[in-house]
N, C-alpha and C positions, 0 to 999 in steps of 0.2 A: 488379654486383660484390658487393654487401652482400648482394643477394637471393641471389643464389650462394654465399655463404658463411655466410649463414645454416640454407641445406639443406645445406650438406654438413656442417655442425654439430649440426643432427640428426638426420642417420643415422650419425653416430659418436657422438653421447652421448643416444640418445632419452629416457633416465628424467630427468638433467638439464636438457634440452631442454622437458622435459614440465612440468619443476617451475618454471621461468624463465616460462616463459609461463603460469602460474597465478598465480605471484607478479604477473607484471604486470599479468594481465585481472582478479585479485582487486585490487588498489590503481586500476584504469583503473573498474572497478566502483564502487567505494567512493566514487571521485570523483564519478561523477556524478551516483550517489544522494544525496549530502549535500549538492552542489549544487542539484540538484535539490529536493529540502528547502526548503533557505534560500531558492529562486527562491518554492515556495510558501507560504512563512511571511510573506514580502514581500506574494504574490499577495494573499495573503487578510486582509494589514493593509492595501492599498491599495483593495480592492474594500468591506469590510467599513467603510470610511471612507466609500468613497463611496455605500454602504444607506446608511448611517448620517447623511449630511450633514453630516461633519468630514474634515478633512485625512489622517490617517493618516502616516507614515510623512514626512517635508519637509523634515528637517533636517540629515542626515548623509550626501553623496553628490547636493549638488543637489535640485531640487525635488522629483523623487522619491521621494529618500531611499533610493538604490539598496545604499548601504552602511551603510544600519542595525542589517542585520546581523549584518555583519562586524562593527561596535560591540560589539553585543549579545554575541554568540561571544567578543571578547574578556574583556568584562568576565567572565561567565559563566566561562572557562576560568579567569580569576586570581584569581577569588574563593575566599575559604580552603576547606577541604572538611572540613566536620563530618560525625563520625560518633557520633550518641546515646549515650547512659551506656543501656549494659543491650541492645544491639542484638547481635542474632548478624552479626559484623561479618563472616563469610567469605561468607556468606548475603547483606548487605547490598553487599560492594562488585560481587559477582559478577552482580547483579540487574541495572545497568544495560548491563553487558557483553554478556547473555543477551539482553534485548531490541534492541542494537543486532546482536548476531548472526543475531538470527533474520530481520531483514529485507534484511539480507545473502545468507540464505540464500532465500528469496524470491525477491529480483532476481535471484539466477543461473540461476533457472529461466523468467523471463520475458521475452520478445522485446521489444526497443524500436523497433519499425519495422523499416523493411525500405528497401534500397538496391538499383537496377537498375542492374547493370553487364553487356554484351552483349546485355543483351535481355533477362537472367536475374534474376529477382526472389530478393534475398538477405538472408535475415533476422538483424537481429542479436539473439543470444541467445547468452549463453555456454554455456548444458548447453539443447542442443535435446533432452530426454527425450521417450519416447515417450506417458508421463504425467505429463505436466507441470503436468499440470490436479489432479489429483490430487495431483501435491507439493506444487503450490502452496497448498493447500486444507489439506490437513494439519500444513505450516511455521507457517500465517497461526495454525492452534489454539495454536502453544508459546507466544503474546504473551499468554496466561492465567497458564504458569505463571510468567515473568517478572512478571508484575504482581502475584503472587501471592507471590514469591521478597521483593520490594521491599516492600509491605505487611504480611506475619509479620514481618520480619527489623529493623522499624525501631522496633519494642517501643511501638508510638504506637497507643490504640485505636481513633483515627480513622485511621489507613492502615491496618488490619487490616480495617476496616469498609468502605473504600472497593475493597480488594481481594478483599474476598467479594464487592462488588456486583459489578466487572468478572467475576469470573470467572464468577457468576451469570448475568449480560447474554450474556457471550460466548459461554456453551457452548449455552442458551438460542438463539442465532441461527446457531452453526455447523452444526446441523444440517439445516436449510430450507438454507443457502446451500450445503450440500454437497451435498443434495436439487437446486437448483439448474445446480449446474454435473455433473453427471451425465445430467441433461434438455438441457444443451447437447451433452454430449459424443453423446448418442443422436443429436441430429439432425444433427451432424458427423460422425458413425460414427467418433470419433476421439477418446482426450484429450491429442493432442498440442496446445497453444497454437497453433502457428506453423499446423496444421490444419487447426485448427476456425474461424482466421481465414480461411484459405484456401478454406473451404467456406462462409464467408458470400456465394452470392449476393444472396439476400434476409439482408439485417441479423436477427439471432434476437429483434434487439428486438421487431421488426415479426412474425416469426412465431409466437415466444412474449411476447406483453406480459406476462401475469401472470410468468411468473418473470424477467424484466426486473424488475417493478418489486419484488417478493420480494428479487431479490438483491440491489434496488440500498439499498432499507430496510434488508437484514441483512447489509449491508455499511458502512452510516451505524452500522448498532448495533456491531459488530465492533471498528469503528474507534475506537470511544468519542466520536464527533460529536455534538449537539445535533441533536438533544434527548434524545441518547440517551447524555446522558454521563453518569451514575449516579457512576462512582469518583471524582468530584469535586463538592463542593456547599458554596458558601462560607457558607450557614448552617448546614449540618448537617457536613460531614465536612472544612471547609477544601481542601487540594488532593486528597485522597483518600491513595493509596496512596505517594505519589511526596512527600509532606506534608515526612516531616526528611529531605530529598535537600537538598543545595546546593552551587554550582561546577560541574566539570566534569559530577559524577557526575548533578545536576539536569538538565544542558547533552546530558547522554547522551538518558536519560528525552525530555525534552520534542522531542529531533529526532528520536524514533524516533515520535512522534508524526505526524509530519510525512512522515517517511519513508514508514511504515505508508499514509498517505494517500495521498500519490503513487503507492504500486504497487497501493493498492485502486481508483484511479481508471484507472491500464492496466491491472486488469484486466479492469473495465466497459467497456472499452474494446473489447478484444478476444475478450469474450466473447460480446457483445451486440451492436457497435456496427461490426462490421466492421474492427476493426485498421487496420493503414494502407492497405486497400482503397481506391479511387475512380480516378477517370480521372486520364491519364498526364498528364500538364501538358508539352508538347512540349519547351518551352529550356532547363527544368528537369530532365529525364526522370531523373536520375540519382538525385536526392533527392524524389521527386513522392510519392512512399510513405510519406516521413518528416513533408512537408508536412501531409499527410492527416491523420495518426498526430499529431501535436501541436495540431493544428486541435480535432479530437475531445476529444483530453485538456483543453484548454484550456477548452472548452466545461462539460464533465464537474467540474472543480476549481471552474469559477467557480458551477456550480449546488450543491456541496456546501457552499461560503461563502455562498449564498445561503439555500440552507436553516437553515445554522447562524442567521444572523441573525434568520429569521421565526419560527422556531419557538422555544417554551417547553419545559424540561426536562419530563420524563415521571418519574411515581413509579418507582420498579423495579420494586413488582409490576404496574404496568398496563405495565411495560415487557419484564416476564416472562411474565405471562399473554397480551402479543399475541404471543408467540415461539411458546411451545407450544401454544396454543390457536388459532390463527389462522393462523401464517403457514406452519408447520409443513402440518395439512390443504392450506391451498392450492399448498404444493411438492407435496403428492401430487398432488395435480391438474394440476398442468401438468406433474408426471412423465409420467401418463397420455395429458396431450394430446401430448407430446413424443414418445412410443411411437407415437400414432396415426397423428402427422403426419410421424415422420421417415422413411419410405419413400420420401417424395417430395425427402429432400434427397440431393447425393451426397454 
């Protein structure tokens, strides 16, 4: 009966109809990005505890410490919100808006797994584009100018300094990693996401390793990870760009942090790793894609807190000079092998 009066709702008000269900998959989006977030901000103080051989996280939600950052998000949110003497303040409040926008606009382009219902494998993605690889690819570049918006605008010479280096870093590595996913799309003959997952017989990790491990580096660099986090250095630049942020507007900044990581890890996932591909799990068969698909991801987040921890920060220019010098050559290269060998994929 609801289902029935749902269609018949719209096909008498389709543009209203259209706009209700944007309102709600944009706020069902939102949730479980920021969710998702705070699941990995949790992740990676309880794993980075246990590198480390301390507790991490034990006191707020149980041994855990499952809601420490519901804590945290509070205090954050109630904390006063300063805006510097002498800051271009339309410039400054708009800076953490713009990066949490842009990773909004990311996840709508990227599938979260996939569910089988009648047989039929069904992917959730809200805008299944036909290049979605390429939007993606393109969106991930605007978290330059946001970091760059936030850094001019806070009249601090050390967040101006920390937002030349990101944007230095980033553009630096966006081009081998757009190199990259270009040599996937070749061998998928496709740059739809939903695809080029679907065209991983053989995982592209296994059949392209070098630009596997090209995008997986200049996607550590993109993200601002260790050792490859330049816009931040507490002897030289303090927080970097993001320095006189505080409250909500700090609270914005560091989950897009987070954010950003989460969708750079699906989409090593599904570009490399075969998305929620694997064998059907029989009692499960409904969710058996989704199981796969978190498996992966889980895998994928805990090797990027891993890294973070072992490795030592990199100068910028030995962190510039292996972008353009280095990593850039070798995306031609496995451009090249990518053309050689994707005849043989379908």
């Amino acid at each position: 009966m609801v289902l029935s009066a749902i269609t018949e709702f719209a096909a008498q008000e389709p543009k209203l109809y259209a706009f209700i269900i944007g309102l709600v998959g944009a706020a069902i989006l939102a949730s479980v990005i920021n969710v998702g977030a705070m699941a990995v901000v949790w992740l990676e103080r309880k794993v980075m505890g246990d590198l480390q051989a301390r507790y991490g996280p034990n006191r707020v939600g149980g041994r855990w410490g499952i809601l420490q950052l519901g804590a945290d998000a509070i205090k954050l949110f109630t904390k006063e919100d300063i805006i510097p003497r002498g800051a271009d303040k339309p410039v400054y409040v708009w800076a953490p808006i713009v990066a949490s926008a842009t990773t909004m606009l990311v996840a709508g382009a990227i599938p979260f797994g996939a569910v089988i219902i009648d047989g039929k494998e069904i992917p959730l993605v809200v805008a299944n584009m036909d290049i979605s690889a390429l939007y993606v690819e393109a969106v991930l570049s605007l978290m330059a100018i946001s970091a760059f918006m936030a850094g001019w605008s806070s009249n601090n010479k050390y967040s101006m300094l920390g937002a030349f280096r990101g944007v230095a870093r980033m553009i630096s590595y966006e081009v081998p990693m757009g190199v990259c996913v270009i040599s996937v799309a070749i061998m998928a003959h496709s740059l739809n996401l939903v695809e080029i997952v679907q065209a991983q017989s053989i995982w592209f990790a296994v059949a392209q390793p070098l630009g596997f491990i090209i995008f997986t580096i200049a996607l550590i660099t993109d993200l601002g990870r260790m050792p490859f986090d330049q816009t931040e250095a507490e002897e030289e630049i303090i927080a970097g760009y993001n320095t006189e942020y505080s409250g909500i507007r700090f609270g914005l900044l560091y989950f897009q942090e987070y954010n950003s990581m989460l969708l750079g890890a699906i989409l090593l996932v599904l570009l490399y790793l075969g998305g929620w591909n694997g064998p059907v799990i029989p009692v499960i068969s409904f969710i058996s894609p989704m199981i796969w698909f978190f498996m992966k991801l889980l895998i994928v987040l805990v090797a990027l807190i891993w890294i973070r921890v072992s490795l030592l920060r990199f100068r910028i220019d030995q962190v510039t000079d292996l972008g353009w010098k280095v990593m850039l050559p070798l995306s031609m290269v496995n451009l090249a092998w990518a053309v050689a060998v994707g005849l043989y994929f379908a």
